[in-house]
C-alpha positions as a LaTeX table, in Angstrom:
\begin{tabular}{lrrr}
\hline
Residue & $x$ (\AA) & $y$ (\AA) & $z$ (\AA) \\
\hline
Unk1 & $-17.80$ & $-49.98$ & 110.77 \\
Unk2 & $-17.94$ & $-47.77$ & 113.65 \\
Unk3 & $-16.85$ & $-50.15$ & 116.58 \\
Unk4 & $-16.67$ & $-48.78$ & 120.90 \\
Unk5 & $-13.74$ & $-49.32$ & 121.61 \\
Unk6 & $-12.82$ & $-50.33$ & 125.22 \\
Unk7 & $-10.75$ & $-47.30$ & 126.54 \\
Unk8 & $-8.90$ & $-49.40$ & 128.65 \\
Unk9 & $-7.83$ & $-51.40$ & 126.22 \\
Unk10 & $-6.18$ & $-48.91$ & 123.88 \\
Unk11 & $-2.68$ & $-49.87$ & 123.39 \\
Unk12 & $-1.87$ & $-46.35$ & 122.56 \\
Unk13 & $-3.09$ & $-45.07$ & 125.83 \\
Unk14 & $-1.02$ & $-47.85$ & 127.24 \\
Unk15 & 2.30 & $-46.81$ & 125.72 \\
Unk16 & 1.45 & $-43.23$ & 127.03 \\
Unk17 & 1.00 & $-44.30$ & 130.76 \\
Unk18 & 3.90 & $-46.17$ & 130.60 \\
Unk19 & 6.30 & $-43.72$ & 128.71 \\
Unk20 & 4.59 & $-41.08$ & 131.73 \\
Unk21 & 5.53 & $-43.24$ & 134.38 \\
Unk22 & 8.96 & $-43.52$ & 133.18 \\
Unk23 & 9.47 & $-40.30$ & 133.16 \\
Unk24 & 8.37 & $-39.36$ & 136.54 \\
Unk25 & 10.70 & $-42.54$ & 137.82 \\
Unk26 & 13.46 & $-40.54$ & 136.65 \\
Unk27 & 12.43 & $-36.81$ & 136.89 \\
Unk28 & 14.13 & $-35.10$ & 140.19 \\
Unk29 & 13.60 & $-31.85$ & 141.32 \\
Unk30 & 16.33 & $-29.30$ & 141.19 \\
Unk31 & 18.15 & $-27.78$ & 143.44 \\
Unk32 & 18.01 & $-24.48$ & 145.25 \\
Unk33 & 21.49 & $-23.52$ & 144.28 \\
Unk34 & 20.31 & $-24.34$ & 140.45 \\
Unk35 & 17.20 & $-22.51$ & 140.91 \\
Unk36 & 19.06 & $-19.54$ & 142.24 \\
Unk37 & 21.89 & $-20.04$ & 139.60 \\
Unk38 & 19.72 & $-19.67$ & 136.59 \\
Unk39 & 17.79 & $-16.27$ & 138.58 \\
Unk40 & 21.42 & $-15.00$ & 138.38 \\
Unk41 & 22.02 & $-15.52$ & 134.88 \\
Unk42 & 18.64 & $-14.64$ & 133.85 \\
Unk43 & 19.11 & $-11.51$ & 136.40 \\
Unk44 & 22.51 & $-10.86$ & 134.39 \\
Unk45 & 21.17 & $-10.98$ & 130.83 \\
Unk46 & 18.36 & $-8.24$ & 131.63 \\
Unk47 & 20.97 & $-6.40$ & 132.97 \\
Unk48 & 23.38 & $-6.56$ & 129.50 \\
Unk49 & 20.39 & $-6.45$ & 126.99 \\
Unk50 & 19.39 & $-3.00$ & 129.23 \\
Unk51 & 22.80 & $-1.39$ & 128.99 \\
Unk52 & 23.04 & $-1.88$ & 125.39 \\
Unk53 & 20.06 & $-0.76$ & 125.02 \\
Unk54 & 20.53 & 2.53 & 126.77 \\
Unk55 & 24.13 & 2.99 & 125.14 \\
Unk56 & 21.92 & 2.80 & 121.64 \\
Unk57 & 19.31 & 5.37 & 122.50 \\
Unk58 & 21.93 & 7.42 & 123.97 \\
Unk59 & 24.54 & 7.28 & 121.04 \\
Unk60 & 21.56 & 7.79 & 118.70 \\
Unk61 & 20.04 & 10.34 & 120.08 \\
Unk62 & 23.52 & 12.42 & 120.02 \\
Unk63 & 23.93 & 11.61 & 116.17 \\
Unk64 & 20.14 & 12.44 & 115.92 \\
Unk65 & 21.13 & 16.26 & 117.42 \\
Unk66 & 24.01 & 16.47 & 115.71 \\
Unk67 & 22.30 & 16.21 & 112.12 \\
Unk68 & 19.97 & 18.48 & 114.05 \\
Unk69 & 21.80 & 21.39 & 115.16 \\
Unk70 & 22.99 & 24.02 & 112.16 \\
Unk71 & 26.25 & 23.64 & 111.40 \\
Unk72 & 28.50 & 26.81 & 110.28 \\
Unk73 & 27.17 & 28.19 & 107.03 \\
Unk74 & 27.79 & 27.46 & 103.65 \\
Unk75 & 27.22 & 30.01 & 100.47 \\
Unk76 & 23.87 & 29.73 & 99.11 \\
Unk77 & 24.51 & 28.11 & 95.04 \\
Unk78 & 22.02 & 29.20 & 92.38 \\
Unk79 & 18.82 & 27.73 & 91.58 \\
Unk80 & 20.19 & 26.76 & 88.19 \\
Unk81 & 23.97 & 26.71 & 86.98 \\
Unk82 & 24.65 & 29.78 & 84.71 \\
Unk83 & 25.05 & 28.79 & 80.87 \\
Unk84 & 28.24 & 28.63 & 79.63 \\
Unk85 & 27.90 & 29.71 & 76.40 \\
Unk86 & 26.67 & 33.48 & 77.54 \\
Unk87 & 29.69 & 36.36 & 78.84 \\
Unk88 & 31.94 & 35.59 & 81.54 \\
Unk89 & 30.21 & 37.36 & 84.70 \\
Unk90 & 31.95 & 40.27 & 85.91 \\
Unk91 & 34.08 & 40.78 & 89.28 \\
Unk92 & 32.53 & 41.23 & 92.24 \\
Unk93 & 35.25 & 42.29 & 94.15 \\
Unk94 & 36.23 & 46.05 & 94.52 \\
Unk95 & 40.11 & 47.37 & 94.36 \\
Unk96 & 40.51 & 51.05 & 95.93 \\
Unk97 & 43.09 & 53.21 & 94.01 \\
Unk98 & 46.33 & 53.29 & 96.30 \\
Unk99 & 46.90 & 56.97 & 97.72 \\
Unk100 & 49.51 & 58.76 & 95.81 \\
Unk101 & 52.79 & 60.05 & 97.82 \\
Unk102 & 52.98 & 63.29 & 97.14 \\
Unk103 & 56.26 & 63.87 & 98.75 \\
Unk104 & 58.39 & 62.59 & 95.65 \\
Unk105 & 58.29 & 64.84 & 92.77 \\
Unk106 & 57.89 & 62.04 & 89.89 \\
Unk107 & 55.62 & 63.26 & 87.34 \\
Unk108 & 53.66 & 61.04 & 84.60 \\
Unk109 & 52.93 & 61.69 & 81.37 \\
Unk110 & 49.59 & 59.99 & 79.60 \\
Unk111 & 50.66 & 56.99 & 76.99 \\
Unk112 & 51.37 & 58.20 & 73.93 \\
Unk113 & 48.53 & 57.90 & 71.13 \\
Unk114 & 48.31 & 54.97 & 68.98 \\
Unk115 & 49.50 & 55.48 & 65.60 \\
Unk116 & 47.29 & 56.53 & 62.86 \\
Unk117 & 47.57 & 55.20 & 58.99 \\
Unk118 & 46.69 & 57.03 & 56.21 \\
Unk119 & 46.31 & 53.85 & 53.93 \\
Unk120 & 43.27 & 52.68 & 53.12 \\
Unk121 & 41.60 & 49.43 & 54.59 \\
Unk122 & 41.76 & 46.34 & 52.32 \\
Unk123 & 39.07 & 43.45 & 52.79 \\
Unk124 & 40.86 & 40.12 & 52.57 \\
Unk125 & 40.40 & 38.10 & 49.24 \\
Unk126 & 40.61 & 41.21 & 47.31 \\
Unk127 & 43.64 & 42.64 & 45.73 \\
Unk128 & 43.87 & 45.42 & 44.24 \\
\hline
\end{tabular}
């Protein structure tokens, strides 16, 4: 089942060696100017992929402190919204009474009283 095979023999190691020698027939070494070009280019795309690089960190580290830093203050809301349902809250600003002029002789009399009535109160629904 289990046949040696001959190693020099093997036509798969045969179409190896000659598909190697083929290749070295035609392989050439490359220039220096090549060599040097592809340093420069290689040299150059460091170069980029660093800027960029720095440009990010910088630019995010400015948003970053910007988020950071407290901004001018805003009015501190309730915990909880007041219900609407309950009495309107009441002013929380204060008015002064303007100082009177004393140099004009106008004189005020208090409002006059409502009117009374002698009748007497009649629920509605009932007539009598």
């Amino acid at each position: 089942m289990n046949e040696p095979r001959d190693p020099s023999h093997d036509p798969l190691k045969s179409l190896f060696e000659e598909a190697a020698a083929a290749g070295r027939a035609q392989a050439s070494y490359a220039s220096a100017g090549e060599i040097s070009a592809r340093g420069r280019r290689a040299h150059r795309r460091r170069l980029a992929v660093f800027a960029v690089s720095a440009c990010l960190v910088v630019g995010g580290g400015g948003a970053a402190l910007v988020t950071l830093l407290p901004g001018p203050s805003r009015p501190v809301v309730p915990a909880t919204s007041p219900s609407m349902s309950g009495p309107a809250p009441a002013s929380t600003t204060v008015t002064f009474p303007t100082p009177i002029d004393t140099s004009s002789a106008v004189t005020t009399s208090p409002p006059p009283s409502p009117p009374t009535s002698t009748s007497a109160i009649v629920p509605p629904g009932r007539a009598d």
